[in-house]
C-alpha positions as CSV (number, residue, x, y, z in Angstrom):
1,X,76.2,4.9,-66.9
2,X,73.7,2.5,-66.7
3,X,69.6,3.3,-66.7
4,X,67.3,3.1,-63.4
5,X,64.8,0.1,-64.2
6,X,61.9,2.2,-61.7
7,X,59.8,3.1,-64.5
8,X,59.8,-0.2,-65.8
9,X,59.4,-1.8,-62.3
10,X,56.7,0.7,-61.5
11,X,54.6,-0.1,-64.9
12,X,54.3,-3.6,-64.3
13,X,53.1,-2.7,-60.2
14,X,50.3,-0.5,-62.2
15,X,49.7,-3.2,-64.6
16,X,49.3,-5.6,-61.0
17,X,47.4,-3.3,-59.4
18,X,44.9,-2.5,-62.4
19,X,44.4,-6.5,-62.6
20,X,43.8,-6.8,-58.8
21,X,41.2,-3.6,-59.1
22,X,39.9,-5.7,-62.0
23,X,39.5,-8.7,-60.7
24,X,37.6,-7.7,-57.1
25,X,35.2,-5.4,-59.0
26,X,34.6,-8.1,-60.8
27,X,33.9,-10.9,-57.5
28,X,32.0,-7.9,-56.1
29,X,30.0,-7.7,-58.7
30,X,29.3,-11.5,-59.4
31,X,28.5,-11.7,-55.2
32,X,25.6,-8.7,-55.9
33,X,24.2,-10.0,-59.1
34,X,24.0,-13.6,-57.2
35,X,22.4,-11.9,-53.9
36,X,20.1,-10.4,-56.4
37,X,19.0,-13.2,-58.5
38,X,18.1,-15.0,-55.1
39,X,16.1,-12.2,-53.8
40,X,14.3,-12.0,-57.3
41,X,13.3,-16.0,-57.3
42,X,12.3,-14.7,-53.7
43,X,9.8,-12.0,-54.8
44,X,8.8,-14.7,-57.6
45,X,8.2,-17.2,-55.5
46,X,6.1,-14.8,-53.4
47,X,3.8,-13.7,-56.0
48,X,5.5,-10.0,-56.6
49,X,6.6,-10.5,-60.4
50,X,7.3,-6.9,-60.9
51,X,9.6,-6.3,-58.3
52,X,11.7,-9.8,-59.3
53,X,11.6,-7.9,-63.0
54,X,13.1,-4.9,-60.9
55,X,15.9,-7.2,-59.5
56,X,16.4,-9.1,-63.1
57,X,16.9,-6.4,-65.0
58,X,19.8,-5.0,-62.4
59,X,21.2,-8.0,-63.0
60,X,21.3,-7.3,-67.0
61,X,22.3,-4.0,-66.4
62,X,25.8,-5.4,-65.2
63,X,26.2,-7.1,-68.6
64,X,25.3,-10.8,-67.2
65,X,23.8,-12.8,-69.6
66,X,22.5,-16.4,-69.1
67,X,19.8,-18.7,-70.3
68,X,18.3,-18.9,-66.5
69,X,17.9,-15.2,-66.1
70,X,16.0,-14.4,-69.5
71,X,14.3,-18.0,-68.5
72,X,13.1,-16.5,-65.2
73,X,12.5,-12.7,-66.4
74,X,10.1,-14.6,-69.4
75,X,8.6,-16.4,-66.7
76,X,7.7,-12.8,-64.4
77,X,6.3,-11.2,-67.1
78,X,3.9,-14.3,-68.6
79,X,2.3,-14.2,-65.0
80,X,1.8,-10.6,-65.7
81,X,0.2,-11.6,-69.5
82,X,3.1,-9.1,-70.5
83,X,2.8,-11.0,-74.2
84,X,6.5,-9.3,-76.0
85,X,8.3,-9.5,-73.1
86,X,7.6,-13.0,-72.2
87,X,8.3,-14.0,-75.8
88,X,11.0,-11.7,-76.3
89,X,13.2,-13.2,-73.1
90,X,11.9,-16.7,-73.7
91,X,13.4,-16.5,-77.2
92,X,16.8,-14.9,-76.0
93,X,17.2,-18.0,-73.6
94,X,16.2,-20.3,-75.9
95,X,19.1,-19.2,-78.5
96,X,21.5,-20.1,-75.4
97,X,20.2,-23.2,-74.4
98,X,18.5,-24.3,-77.4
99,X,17.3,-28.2,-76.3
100,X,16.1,-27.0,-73.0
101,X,12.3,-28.6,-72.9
102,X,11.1,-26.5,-70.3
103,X,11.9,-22.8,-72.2
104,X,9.9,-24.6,-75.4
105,X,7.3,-25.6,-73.1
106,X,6.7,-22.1,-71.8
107,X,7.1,-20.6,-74.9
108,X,4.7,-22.5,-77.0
109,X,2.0,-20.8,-74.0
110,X,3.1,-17.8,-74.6
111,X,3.0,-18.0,-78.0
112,X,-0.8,-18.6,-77.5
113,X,-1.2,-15.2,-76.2
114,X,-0.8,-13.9,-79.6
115,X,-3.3,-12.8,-81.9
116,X,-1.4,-13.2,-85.1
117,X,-2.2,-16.7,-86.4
118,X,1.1,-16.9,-89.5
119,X,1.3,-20.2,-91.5
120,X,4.8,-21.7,-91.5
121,X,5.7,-22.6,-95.3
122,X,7.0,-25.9,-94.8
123,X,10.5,-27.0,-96.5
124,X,10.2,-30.0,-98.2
125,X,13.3,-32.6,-99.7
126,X,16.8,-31.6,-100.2
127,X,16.9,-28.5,-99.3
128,X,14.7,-29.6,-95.2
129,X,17.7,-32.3,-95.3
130,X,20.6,-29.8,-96.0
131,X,19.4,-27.6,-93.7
132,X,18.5,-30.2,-90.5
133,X,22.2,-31.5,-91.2
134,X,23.9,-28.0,-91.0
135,X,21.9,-26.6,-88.0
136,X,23.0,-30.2,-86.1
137,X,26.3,-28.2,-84.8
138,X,27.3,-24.4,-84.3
139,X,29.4,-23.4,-86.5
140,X,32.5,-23.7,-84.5
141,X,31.8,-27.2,-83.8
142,X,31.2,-27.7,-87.6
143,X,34.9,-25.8,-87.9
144,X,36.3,-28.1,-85.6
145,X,34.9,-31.3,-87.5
146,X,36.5,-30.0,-90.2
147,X,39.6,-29.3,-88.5
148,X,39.6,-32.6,-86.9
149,X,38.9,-34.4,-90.7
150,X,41.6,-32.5,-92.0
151,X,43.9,-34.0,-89.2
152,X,42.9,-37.8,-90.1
153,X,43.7,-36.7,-94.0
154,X,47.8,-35.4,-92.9
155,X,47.9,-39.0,-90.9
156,X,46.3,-41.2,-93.7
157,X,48.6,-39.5,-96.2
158,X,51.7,-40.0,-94.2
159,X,50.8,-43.5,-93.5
160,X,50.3,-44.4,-97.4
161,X,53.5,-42.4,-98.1
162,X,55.6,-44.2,-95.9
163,X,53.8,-47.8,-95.6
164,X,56.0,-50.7,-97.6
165,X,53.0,-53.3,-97.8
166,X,50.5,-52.8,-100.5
167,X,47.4,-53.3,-98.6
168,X,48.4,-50.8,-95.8
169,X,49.1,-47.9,-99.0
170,X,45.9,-48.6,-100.6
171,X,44.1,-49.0,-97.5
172,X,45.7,-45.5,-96.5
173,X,45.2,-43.8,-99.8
174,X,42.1,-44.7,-99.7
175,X,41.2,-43.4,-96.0
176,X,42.9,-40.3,-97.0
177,X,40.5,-39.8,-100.0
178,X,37.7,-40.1,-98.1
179,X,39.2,-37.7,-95.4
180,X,39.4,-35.1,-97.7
181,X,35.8,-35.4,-99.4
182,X,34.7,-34.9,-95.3
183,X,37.0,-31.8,-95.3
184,X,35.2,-30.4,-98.6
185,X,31.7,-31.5,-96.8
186,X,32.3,-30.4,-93.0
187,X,33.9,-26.6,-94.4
188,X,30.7,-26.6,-96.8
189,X,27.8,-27.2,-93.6
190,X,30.5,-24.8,-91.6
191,X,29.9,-21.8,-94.4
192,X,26.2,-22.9,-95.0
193,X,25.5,-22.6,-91.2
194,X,27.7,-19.1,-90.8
195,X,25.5,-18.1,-93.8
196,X,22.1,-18.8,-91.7
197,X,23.2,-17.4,-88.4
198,X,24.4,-14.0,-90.4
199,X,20.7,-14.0,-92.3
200,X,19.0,-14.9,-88.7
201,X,17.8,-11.3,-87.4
202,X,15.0,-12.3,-85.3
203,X,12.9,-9.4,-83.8
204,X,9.4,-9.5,-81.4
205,X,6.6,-6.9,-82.1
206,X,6.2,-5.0,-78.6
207,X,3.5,-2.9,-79.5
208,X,-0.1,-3.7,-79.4
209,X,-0.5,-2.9,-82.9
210,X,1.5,-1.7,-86.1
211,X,1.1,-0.7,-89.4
212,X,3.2,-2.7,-91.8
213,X,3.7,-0.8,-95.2
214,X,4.5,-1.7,-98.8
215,X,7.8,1.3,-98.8
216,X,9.2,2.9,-95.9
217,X,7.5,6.1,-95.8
218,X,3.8,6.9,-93.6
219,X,2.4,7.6,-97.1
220,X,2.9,4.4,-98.5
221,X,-0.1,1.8,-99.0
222,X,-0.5,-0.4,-95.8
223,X,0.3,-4.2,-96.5
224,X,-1.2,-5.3,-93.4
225,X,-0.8,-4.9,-89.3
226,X,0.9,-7.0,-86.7
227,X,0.3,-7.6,-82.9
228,X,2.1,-8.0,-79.8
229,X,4.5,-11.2,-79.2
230,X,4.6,-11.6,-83.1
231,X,7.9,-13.1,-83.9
232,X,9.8,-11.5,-87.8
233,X,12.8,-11.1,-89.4
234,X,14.8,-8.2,-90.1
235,X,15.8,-8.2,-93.7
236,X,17.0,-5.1,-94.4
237,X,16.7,-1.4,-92.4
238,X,16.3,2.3,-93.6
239,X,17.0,4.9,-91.6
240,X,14.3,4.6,-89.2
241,X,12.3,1.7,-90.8
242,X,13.0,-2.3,-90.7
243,X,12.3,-4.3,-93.7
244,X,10.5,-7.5,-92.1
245,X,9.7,-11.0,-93.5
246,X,6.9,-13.4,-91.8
247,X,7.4,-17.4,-91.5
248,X,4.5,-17.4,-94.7
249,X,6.7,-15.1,-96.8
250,X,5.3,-12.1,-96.4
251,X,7.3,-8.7,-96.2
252,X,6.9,-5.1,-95.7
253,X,8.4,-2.1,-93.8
254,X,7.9,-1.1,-90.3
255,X,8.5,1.6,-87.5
256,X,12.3,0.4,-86.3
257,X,11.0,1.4,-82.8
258,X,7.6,-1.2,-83.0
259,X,10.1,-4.2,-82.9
260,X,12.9,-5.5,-80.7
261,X,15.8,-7.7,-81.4
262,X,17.1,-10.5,-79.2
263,X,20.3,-11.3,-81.1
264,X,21.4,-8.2,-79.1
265,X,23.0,-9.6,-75.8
């Protein structure tokens, strides 16, 4: 007696079926988020920057990220001298399209909305070189130099162990050497640069004022306030406090709910 292959045949149809649901949900909703990204330039265009904020933020409620949107929704609330949110989504597109001129141009005017003047401590020698060098790729492409130099090494190798003439072994030998020192170097800006995006916690005051204190408790002594738009890092967090350091080197603890994170997409 042999068995019926219908509930097989009918769990694959679902399995169809869920994909096809999947799949037009997914057109429908890439056809309304475009329809409403074009009527939000349109309010833009027209002067009505809250209602395009309206229409942008529908369009992140869907879960559709992309350096344009934040670029525009920055853009809304600077003509509305909304300080934190113009940062805040300048910032956010910026980290996804990180050499576009125009976001850096509108955020350095934005940036001039603050009141908070913090000195950058400058990095001087090897560790300003180290650093430039690392943040040159991502860390995947770092990962794939590395995967590519370890590639060269397995060829160089195999062409020094199977070469007959003496000037191709040493010439391979030493290729493959010099592959392998890249391997070591790539894998080491490839950690190094995983290490700085993990330590990256970037966060944008979005109140007018808060009091920044020594511990994270209201009775603690104040260490000194911050304004809207002003840019920290999250170091560490307590239940409902933030650790945060400034670009001069100063720390201290804060109301979690004073400060918003745009590594959150």
């Amino acid at each position: 007696m042999t068995k019926s292959l219908y509930p097989i045949e009918m769990k694959n149809l679902l399995k169809h079926i869920v994909y096809i649901f999947v799949v037009l949900i997914g057109i429908g909703v890439f056809a309304q988020n475009k329809s409403l990204f074009e009527e939000a330039n349109t309010f833009y265009n027209d002067g009505k920057y809250a209602e395009a904020i309206d229409r942008y933020n529908a369009i992140l409620e869907t879960n559709q990220h992309s350096a344009e949107l934040y670029y525009n929704l920055g853009n809304a609330h600077y003509k509305l001298n909304h300080i934190a949110p113009s940062i805040f989504y300048y910032e956010k597109a910026l980290k996804l399209n990180p050499n576009d001129s125009d976001i850096e141009n509108n955020i350095a005017f934005a940036r001039n909305m603050t009141i908070d003047a913090i000195e950058v401590i400058p990095e001087t020698g090897f560790s300003k070189f180290v650093k430039n060098i690392t943040n040159g790729l991502s860390f995947d492409n770092w990962a794939k130099v590395s995967i590519a130099m370890v590639f060269c090494f397995v060829i160089l190798f195999l062409m020094y162990y199977f070469a007959y003439a003496t000037l191709t072994k040493r010439l391979a030998f030493l290729g493959s050497l010099t592959a392998l020192f890249l391997v070591c170097v790539t894998l080491g800006f490839a950690f190094h640069k995983f290490n700085i995006d993990k330590k990256d916690n970037p966060a944008i005051v979005f109140v007018q004022e808060t009091k920044v204190k020594s511990d994270p408790n209201l009775r603690s002594e104040e260490a000194f306030r911050l304004h809207e738009g002003t840019k920290v890092q999250v170091v560490d967090e307590y239940k409902n406090w933030s650790k945060i350091q400034l670009s001069d080197g100063k720390t201290g603890w804060l109301i979690s709910e004073d400060i918003k994170l745009f590594n959150d997409f």
